[in-house]
Every structure is written in C-alpha cells, then in structure tokens.
C-alpha positions as CSV (number, residue, x, y, z in Angstrom):
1,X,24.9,108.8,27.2
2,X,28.7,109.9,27.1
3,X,30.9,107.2,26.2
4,X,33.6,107.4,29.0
5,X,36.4,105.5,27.7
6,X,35.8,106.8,24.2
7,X,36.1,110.7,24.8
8,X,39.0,109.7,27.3
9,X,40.8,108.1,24.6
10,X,39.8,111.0,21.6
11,X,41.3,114.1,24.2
12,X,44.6,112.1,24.6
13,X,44.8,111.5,21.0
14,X,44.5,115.8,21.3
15,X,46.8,115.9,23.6
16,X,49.4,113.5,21.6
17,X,48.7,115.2,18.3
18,X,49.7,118.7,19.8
19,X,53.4,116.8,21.2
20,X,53.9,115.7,17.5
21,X,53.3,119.3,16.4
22,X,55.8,120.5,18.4
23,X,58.3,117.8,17.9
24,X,57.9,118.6,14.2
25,X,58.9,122.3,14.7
26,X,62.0,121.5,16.7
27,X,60.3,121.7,20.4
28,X,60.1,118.2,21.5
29,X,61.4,117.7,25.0
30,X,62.1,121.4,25.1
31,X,61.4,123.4,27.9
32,X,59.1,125.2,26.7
33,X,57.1,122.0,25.6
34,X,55.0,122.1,28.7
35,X,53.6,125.7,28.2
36,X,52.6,125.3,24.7
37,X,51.0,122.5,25.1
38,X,48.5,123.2,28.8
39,X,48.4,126.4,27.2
40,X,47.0,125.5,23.3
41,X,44.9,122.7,25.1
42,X,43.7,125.4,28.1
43,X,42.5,127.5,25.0
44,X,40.8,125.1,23.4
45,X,39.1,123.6,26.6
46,X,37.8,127.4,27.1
47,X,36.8,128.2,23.8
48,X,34.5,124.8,23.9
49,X,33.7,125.9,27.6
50,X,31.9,128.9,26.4
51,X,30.0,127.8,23.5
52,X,28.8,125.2,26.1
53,X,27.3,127.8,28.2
54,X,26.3,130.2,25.3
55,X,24.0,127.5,24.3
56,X,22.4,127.4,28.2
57,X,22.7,131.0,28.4
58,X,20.5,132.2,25.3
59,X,17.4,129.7,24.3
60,X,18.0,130.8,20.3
61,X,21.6,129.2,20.0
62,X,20.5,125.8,22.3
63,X,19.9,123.8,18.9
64,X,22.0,125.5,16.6
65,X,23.9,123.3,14.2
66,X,26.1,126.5,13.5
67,X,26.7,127.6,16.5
68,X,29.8,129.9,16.4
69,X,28.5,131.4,12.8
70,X,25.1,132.0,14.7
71,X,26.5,134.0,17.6
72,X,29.2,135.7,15.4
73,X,25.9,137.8,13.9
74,X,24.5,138.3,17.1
75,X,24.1,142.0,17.6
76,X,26.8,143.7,20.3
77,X,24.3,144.5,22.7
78,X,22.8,141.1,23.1
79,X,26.6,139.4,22.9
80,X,27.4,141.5,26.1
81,X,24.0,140.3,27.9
82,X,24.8,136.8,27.0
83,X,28.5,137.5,28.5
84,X,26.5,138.3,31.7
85,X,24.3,135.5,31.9
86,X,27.1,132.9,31.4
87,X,29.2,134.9,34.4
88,X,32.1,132.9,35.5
89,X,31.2,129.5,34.7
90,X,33.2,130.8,31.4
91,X,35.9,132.6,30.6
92,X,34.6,135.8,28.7
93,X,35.7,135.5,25.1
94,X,35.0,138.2,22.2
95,X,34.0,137.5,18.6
96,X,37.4,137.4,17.5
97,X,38.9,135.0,20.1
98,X,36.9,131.7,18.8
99,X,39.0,128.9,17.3
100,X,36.4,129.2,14.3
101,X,37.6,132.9,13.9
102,X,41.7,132.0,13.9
103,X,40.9,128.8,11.9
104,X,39.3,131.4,9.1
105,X,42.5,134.2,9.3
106,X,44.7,131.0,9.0
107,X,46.1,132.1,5.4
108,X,46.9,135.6,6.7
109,X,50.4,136.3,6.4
110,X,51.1,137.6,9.7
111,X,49.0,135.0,10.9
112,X,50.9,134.1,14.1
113,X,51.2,137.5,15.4
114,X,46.9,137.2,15.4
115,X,47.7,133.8,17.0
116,X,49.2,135.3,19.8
117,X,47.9,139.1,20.0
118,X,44.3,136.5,20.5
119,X,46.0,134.5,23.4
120,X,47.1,137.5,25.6
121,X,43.8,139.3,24.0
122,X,41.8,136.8,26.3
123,X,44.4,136.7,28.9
124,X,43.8,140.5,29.3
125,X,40.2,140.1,29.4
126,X,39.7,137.2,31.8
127,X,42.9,138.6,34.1
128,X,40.8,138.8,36.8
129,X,38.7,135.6,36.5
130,X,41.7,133.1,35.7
131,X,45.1,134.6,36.8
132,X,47.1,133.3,40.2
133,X,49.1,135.6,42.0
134,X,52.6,135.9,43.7
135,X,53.5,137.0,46.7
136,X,53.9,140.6,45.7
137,X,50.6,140.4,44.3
138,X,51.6,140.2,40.6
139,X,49.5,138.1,38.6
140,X,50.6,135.5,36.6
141,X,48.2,135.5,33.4
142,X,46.5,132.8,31.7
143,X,48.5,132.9,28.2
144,X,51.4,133.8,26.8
145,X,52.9,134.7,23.7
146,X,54.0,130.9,21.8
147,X,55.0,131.8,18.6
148,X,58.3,133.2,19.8
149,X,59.5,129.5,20.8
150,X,60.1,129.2,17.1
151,X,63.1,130.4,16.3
152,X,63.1,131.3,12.5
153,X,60.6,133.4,11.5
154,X,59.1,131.8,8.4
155,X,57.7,128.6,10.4
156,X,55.8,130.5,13.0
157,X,52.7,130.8,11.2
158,X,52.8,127.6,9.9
159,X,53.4,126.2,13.4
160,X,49.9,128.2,14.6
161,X,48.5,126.8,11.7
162,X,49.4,123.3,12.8
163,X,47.8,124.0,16.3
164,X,44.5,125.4,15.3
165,X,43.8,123.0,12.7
166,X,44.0,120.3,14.8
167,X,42.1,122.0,17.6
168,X,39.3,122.7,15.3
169,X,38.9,118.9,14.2
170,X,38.2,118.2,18.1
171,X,35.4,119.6,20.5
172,X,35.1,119.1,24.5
173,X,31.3,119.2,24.4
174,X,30.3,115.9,24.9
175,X,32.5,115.5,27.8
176,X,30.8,118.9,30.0
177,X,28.5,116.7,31.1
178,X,32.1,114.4,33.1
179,X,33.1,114.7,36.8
180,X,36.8,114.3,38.7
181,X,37.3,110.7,37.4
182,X,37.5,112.1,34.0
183,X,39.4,115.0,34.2
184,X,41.6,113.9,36.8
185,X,42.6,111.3,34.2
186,X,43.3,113.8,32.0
187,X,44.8,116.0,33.2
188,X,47.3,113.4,34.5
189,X,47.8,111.8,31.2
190,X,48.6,116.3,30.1
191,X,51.5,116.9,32.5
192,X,52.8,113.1,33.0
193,X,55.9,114.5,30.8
194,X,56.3,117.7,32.1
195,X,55.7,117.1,36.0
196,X,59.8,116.3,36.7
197,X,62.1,116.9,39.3
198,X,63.7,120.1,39.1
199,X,63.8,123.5,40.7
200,X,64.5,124.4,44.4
201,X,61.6,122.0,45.1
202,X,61.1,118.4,43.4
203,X,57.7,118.2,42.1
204,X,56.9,114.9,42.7
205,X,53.3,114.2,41.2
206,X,51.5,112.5,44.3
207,X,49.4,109.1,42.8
208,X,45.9,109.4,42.6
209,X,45.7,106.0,44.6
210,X,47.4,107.5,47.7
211,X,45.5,111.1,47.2
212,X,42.0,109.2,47.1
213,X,43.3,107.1,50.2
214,X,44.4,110.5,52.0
215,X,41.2,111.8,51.1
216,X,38.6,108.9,52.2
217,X,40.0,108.6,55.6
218,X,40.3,112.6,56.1
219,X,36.4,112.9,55.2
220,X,34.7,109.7,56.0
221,X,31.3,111.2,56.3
222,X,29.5,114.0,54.7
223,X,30.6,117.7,55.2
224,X,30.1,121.6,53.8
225,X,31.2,124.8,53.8
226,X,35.5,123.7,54.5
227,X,38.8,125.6,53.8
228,X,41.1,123.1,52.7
229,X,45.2,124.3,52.1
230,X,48.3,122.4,50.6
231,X,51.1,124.4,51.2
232,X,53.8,122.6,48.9
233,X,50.3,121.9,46.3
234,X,52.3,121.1,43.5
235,X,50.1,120.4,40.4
236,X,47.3,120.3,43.2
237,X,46.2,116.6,42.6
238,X,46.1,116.0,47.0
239,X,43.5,119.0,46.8
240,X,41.8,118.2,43.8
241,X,40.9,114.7,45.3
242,X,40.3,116.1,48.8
243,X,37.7,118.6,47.2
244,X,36.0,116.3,45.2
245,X,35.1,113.7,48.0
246,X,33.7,117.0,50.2
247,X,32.0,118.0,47.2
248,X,33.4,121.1,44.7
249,X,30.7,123.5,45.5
250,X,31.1,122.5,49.5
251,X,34.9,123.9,50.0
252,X,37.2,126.4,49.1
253,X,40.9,125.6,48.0
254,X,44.0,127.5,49.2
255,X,47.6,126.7,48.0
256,X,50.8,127.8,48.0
257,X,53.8,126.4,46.1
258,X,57.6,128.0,44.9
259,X,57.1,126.8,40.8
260,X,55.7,128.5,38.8
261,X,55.3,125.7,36.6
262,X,53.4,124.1,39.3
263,X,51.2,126.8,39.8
264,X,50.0,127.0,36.6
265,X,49.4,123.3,36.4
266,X,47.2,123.5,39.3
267,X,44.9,126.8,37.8
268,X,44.5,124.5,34.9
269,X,43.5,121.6,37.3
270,X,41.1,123.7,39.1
271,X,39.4,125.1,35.8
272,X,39.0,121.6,34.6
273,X,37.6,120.3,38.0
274,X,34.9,123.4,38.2
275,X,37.0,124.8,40.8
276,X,37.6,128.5,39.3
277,X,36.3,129.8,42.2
278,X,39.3,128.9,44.5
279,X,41.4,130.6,41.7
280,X,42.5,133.8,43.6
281,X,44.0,131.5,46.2
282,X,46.5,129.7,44.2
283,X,49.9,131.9,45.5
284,X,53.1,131.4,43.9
285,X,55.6,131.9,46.6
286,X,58.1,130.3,49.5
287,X,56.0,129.0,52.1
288,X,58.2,128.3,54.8
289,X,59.9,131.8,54.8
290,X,57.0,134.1,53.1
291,X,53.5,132.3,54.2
292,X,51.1,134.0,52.2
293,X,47.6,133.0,53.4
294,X,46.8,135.2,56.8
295,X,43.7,135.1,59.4
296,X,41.0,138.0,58.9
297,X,42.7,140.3,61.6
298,X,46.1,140.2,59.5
299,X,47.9,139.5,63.0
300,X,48.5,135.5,62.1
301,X,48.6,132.7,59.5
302,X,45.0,131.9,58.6
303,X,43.7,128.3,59.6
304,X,42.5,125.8,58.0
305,X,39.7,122.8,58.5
306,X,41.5,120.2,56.3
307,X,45.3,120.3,55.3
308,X,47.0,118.0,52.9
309,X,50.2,117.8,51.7
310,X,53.1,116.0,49.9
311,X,55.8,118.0,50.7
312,X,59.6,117.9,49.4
313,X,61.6,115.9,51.6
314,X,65.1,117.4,51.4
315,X,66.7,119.9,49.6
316,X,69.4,122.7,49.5
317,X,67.5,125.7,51.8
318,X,70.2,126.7,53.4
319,X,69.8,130.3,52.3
320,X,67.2,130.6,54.4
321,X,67.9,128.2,57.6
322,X,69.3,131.5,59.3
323,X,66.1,133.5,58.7
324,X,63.6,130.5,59.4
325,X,65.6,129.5,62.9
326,X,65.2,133.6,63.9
327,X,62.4,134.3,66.6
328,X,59.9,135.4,63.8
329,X,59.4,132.0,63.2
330,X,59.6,130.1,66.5
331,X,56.0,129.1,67.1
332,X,55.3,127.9,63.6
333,X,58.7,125.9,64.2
334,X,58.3,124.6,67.5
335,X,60.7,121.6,67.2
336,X,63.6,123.7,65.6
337,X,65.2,124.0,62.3
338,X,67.0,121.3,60.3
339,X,70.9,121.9,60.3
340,X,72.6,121.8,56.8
341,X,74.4,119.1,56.2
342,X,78.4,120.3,55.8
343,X,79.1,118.0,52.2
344,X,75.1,117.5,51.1
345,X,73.7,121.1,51.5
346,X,71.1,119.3,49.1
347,X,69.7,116.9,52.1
348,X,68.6,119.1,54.6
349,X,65.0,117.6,55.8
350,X,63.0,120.5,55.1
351,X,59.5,118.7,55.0
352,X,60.1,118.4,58.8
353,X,59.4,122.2,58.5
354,X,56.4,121.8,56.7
355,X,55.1,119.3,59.1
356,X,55.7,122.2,61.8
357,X,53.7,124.4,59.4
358,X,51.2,122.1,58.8
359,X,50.1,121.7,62.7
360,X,50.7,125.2,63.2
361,X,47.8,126.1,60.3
362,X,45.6,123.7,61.7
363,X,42.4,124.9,63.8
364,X,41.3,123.8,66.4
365,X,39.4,120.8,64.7
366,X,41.3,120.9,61.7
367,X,42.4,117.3,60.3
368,X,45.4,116.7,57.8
369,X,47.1,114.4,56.5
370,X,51.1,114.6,55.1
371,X,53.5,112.3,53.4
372,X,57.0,111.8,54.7
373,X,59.4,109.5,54.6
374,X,59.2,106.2,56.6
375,X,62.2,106.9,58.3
376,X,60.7,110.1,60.3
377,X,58.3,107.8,61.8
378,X,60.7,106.3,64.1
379,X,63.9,108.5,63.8
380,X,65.7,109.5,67.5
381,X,66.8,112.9,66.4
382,X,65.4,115.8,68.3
383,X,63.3,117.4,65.7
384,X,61.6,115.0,64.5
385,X,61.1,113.2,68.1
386,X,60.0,116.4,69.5
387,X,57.1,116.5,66.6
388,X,56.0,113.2,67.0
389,X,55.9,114.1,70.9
390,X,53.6,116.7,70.4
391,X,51.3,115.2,68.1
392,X,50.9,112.4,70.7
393,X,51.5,114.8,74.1
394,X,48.3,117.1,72.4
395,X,46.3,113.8,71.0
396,X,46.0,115.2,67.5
397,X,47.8,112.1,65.7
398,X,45.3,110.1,64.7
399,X,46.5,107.4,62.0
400,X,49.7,106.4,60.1
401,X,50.2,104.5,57.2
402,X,53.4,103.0,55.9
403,X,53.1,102.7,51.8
404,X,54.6,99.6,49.9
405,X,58.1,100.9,48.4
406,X,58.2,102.7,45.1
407,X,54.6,104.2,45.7
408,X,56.1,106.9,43.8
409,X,58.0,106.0,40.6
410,X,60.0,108.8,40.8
411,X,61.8,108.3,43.8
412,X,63.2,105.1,46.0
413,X,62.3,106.8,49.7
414,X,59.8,104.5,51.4
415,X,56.6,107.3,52.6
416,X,54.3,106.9,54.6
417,X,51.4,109.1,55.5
418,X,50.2,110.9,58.7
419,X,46.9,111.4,59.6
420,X,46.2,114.5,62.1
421,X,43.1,115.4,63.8
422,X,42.7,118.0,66.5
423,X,38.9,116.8,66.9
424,X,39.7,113.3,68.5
425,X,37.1,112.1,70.8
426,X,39.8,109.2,72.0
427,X,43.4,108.5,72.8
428,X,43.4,106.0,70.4
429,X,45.9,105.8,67.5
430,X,45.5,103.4,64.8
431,X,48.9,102.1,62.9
432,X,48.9,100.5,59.5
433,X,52.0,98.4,57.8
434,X,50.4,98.2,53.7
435,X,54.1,97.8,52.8
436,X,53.3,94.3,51.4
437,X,50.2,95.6,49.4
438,X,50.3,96.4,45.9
439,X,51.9,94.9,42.3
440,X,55.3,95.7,41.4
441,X,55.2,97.0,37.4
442,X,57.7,99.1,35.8
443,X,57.2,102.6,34.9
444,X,60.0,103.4,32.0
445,X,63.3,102.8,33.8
446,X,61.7,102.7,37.5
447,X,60.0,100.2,39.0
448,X,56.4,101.3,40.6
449,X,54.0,99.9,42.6
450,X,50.4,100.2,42.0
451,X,47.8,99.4,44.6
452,X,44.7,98.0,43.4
453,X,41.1,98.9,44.3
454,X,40.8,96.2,47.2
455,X,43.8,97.6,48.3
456,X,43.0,100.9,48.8
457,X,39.8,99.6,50.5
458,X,41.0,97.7,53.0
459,X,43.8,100.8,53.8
460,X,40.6,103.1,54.3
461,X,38.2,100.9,55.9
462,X,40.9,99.4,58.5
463,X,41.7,103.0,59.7
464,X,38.0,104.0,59.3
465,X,36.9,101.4,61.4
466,X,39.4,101.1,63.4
467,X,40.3,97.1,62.8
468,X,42.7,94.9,64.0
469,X,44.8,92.7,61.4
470,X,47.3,90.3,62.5
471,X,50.5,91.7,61.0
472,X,48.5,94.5,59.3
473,X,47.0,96.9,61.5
474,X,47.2,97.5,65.5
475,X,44.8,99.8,68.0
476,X,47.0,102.0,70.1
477,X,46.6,104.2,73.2
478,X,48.9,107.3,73.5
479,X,50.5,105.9,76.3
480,X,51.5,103.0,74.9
481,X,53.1,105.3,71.9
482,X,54.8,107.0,74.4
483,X,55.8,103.6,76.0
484,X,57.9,102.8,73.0
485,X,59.5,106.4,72.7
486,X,56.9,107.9,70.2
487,X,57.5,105.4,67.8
488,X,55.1,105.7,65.1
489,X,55.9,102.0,63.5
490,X,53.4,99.5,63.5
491,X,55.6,96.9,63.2
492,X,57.2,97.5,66.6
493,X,53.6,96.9,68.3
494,X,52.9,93.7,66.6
495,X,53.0,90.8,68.5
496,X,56.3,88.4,68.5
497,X,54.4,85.3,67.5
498,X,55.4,81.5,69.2
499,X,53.9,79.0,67.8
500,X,52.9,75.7,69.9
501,X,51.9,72.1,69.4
502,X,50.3,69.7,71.2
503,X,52.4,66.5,71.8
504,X,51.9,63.4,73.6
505,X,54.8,61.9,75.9
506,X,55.5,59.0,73.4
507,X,55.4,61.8,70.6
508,X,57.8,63.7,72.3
509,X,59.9,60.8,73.4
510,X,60.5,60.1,69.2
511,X,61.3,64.1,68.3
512,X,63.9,64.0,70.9
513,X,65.3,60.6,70.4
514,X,65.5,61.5,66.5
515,X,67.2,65.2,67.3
516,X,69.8,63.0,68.7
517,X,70.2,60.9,66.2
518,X,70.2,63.8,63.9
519,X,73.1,65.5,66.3
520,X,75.1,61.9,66.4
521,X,75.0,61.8,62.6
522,X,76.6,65.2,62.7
523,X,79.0,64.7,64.9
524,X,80.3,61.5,63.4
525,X,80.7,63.9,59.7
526,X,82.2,66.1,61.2
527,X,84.9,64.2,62.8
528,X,85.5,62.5,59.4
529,X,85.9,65.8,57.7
530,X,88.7,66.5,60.6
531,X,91.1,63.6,60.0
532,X,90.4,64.5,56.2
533,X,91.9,67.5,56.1
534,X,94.6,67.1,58.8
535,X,95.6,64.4,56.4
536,X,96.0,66.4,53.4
537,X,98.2,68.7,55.9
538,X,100.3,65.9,57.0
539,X,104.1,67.0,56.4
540,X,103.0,70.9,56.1
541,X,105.7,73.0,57.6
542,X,105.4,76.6,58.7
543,X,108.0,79.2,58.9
544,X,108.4,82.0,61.2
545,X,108.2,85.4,59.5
C-alpha cells in the first residue's frame, strides 16, 4: 500500500532540492525560477510517466529490475509498437530522452546543449499531445531551452548536471497509483512561490477549501458527460476540483486566461490530474475582448453545463473599455461597461464583466458559481444592480455565500461566492453569512483564515439542504429579494431579535423602584461634580476678542 504522507513529503523534498539548485547558480527568486523548476519537475514526472506505462504496455518489461537498460535494447520496431500501445496516457519519449540516458552523457562537455536540444527534442515530439494554444493558434510548447538562464558559460553544464542528478535519485512510480488529494497538494506546494500578483491580471491562487466548497454544492449528485469552463482559470485549481468531484473521465475542461504563466501552470495541473485530454482547450488569450471558445455553428460563444470562476476584481482595462462598450459586445454585456476611474485607472471593476460573461456562456441548464467581492452583493450602482436584477428577474440565482475575511492571504477584499443555476425548479434563494467561520493564522506577513473540515460541511450541507440557521443561513423567495432592492446579503434578512422575560408584578415593582434609585444616585453625582467645577472657576474672567 502507498504511503500517502511519505511520497507527499519525498516529492516536496524534490521539489525543494531543485529551488536550492537554482539558488546556488544565482536564480533564486529570479523570474525565471518558476519555469525551470515546473519545467525540470514536468520532465521528470513524464519520464517516470512512461516507464509506468511501458511496464503495462509490454508483459516482458512488467518485472524488470532494469527497466530503462531493458527497453534501451529493445529492437526499433517493437519500441514504436510499444509507443502505440501506451497512446496518450504518456507522452512519447525516444531512447535518447530518458533521465537514465542524460544522467550517462553527464561528463560530456557540451553536456548542457544535449540538456536542452533533449527538452525541446520531446517538446517537438509530443507538440501535439501536450502544447496549449493562443488565440492565433500558436502553440505554446511543453519545454524550453533552460541552460541559457545561466549567464556565464562555464556553469551551464554543471547546472544540468545538478538537475539530473537529483532527478535520477527520485522516481514518481509509487505514487501512479494517487488521485486529486495528492496531486492537488502538490502541485500547490510547486507553484505556492511563483503564483504572485502581477501582470494585467492578478493571479490570485483560489484555496482548495473554497474550490471544494464551490464544487460540492455545484454537483451535489452524480453526473457524466459535462463541459465545464473558467474563463479567468488561472493555475486551474476551480476546474481541477470541479472535475474531480464529476469524475475526470466524466467531463471535459475549457479555459481561457491572459498569463501565460498561468497557462502553463494549468497544462501541468491537468497532466498531473489525468486530464491531458482537455489539453487542446487551455487558450491563452483576453477573454473579455477576444473570447476564444465558439458554439459548433461558429455564429456564437459556445456554452457551457458548469462554469466556475475566480475572476480579477479590478484592474487597469481601460484600453479596451471603448471596444468592450461597442455594440459587438452588447448582449454578452447586458448591464454595461465599468467606467475608468479618472485618478485609479487600476480599479476599474472588471470581474463585473466577467460575471456578464459568465451568465451569457451559460446554457440553458448550466450552473456556475463565481467569486466577487462582498461589496457587489449589495452595491446600488447600476451595473452591478442591474446584474443582480436579472439573476433574480430570470430565477437563475440560486445561492450566495459570504466568506470569513482574508479567505485569501493575498488580498484584504472580503469575497463571497455566487451560485447560478438556470435549472431551478423553485423561486427559492438560499443566503449564507460563514463570515464568522474559520481560524485566523498567519501566512508570512498576511494574516489568513483557514476553514476547517466541519466548516466546509456545514457551508455545503446548509445550502444543499436548504437549512435554516439563526444568524447563519436564511430561505428566500425572489420576491422577497426584490423586496429589499436585490440585495443579496443575508444579514439584511435576518431577524432583529428582542428578547423577553417573564416578570411578576412584585418583580417588576423592584426593577423599577431600583432603576430609580439607580437614576437618583446619578443625579445627586452629577450635581456634585457641577458645584466642583464651577468652584475651581470661581474668579475666572473672560475677555472679549
């Protein structure tokens, strides 16, 4: 039986290992950091991926003690048939692309041009298995060059010599056998460093907590055969957890996202989760003025049976508003265009324009659920009022949550999350204050708070099961929303509480005799305080300015 906690702890000690190897050559922190290490441990997870297979696909290599000497004197024509048989639960690798192969050209002296000729070797040769596109249909590739990133000359083979002895100390094997609560962890602990705000779009890395809550009340029963879409996917972790409670060989995954960075996080996400499939989907492009993802008929965006989303809140688009507020876009963005702000070009509220997007991607019993901030939920401007009116006008709003604060470490903007469905059998609404759940710890400089399991449980078992929980969680009907101006706060449809007691006349008689003598008491203080201090005035004289 795989040891859980042990392989965890053995593929972050890999993953550390490669960070001191590149703060040893001068990269640490550097911005190339990131891509040197998904890529070196992407390798590595591929290599180990195929010898995995190999052994499945070919009965003579299944017990094999030696098992990349054994295939490297297997005879061409039997190597290409066991290429075939493994198909694309691998990436194809030649002879010459194992670890075992570098490890033994180590002491060449051009030994980090093989290094890297073998990255883009199997980037070539798996460009149509593992690449993500842009929206011009160029394909981003699975490697690139890394020796480069050293800049003199006599410490980039010793650098590649660094990363493939280590790699070849390590193998993934015994962990194959490990779902989404392994690799999720994983691939967390991978990018935690990397995934920062920067760019036109702050990558905020959504918690796992609020992705499995998003995804337990989207999907509460059983399903197949879904198209699920983020279009602001980030590093993909809302998708990856949305997938995995539907089931990775049940759905399909579509994205779209500006960073490039954060598209080739999520390809690395996907292979990891067994998700290669979806691969071709992954777009790197601007979703709100390029949508890439279009029906069958090519005459409108495509749409989707589950959406989910984390979108950026505000930032500087006003190169675009002018093209997004033109009539080409006026039924995706139904309740207008954010104006720029005049001093703060960096605060305009573009995820109201996702929202928009998201609704207008939804089919017809398409569910979704979005992060935004707190403040949307109950805001009187006319954009967001007029979305909030036509979730409730059409019935499609189905649930809101309002998160503790600091749900994400990486900003102070209280979220909460909307849940859409276009399905609803009711016009009832259920609203959720968890602001008071969850432990306040600090995360480096920020303070964060985590929600524990019991938390998370009673968030997706209230809404599930549509509970009521004094000063928790409230029933709604859409008229009653639409009573209190669309407001999507449940604290405004709590009741004002009063409380009672039961007194006799002679109890009452004493409460009110001691009041006043409580009020007499006071009085008679005060009144001493007031010949005090007209005394310590006495002979003050004022003059007129």
């Amino acid at each position: 039986m795989t040891n859980h906690l042990e392989h965890t702890q053995k593929t972050k000690e890999l993953i550390d290992s490669l960070k001191t190897i590149c703060s040893n050559y001068g990269l640490g922190n550097a911005g190339s950091e990131y891509k040197i290490i998904t890529e070196v441990f992407l390798y590595k997870f591929l290599n180990d991926k195929f010898l995995y297979e190999a052994r499945k696909a070919n009965k003579d290599l299944k017990n094999s003690n030696q098992l990349e000497t054994d295939i490297q004197k297997m005879k061409d024509a039997n190597y290409q048939y066991m290429l075939a048989k493994i198909g694309t639960r691998a990436a194809k690798l030649k002879k010459t692309h194992f670890i075992s192969y570098l490890f033994n050209k180590q002491n060449d002296a051009h030994f980090a041009d093989i290094f890297d000729s073998t990255l883009i070797d199997i980037a070539e040769f798996n460009i149509n298995l593992f690449s993500v596109a842009t929206i011009g249909a160029e394909k981003i590739r699975l490697f690139d060059k890394l020796s480069p990133y050293i800049i003199e000359s006599s410490q980039k083979s010793p650098f590649c010599k660094a990363i493939i002895n280590k790699l070849v100390a390590f193998s993934f094997e015994p962990v194959f056998e490990e779902k989404y609560d392994f690799f999720s962890t994983i691939f967390e602990y991978l990018i935690k460093d990397y995934n920062k705000d920067s760019g036109k779009y702050a990558e905020y890395y959504t918690p796992p907590t609020v992705a499995k809550i998003m995804a337990k009340i989207l999907v509460p029963q059983p399903t197949q055969n879904q198209i699920l879409y983020d279009p602001a996917a980030g590093s993909g972790s809302l998708l990856l957890s949305l997938a995995h409670q539907i089931g990775e060989d049940k759905c399909t995954l579509y994205s779209q996202d500006i960073s490039q960075k954060s598209s080739e996080f999520l390809r690395l996400n996907l292979i990891l989760n067994n998700l290669v499939h979806s691969l071709h989907n992954v777009i790197k492009g601007n979703t709100l003025t390029n949508p890439f993802h279009v029906n069958d008929n090519k005459n409108d965006l495509k749409k989707f049976d589950y959406i989910v989303s984390n979108p950026p809140f505000k930032t500087d688009f006003s190169d675009d508003r002018e093209t997004l507020a033109s009539d080409n876009h006026r039924n995706r963005f139904f309740a207008g265009v954010p104006t720029v702000p005049a001093k703060e070009k960096d605060k305009m509220a573009i995820y109201q324009l996702f929202i928009q997007h998201i609704i207008y991607s939804l089919n017809n019993k398409g569910k979704a659920a979005v992060v935004v901030p707190t403040g949307f939920c109950t805001e009187k401007a006319a954009i967001a009022l007029a979305i909030r009116q036509k979730l409730v006008d059409n019935n499609w709003l189905h649930a809101v949550v309002q998160m503790p604060s600091n749900i994400f470490a990486t900003t102070g903007t209280n979220v909460s999350v909307l849940f859409m469905d276009k399905s609803k059998a009711t016009n009832q609404v259920i609203l959720v204050d968890a602001s008071k759940l969850g432990t306040k710890v600090k995360d480096g400089k920020n303070q964060k708070t985590l929600l524990s399991t019991d938390d998370e449980k009673q968030i997706i078992e209230t809404i599930n099961n549509k509970t009521f929980v004094v000063d928790f969680s409230i029933v709604v009907d859409t008229e009653t929303i639409k009573a209190k101006s669309y407001s999507f706060g449940a604290g405004q449809y709590f009741d004002t509480k009063i409380e009672y007691s039961n007194l006799s006349p002679d109890e009452f008689d004493k409460k009110m005799k001691d009041h006043q003598a409580n009020l007499e008491k006071y009085f008679a203080e005060g009144r001493e305080l007031e010949k005090e201090i007209l005394k310590n005035f006495k002979g003050v004289s004022y003059e007129k300015s």
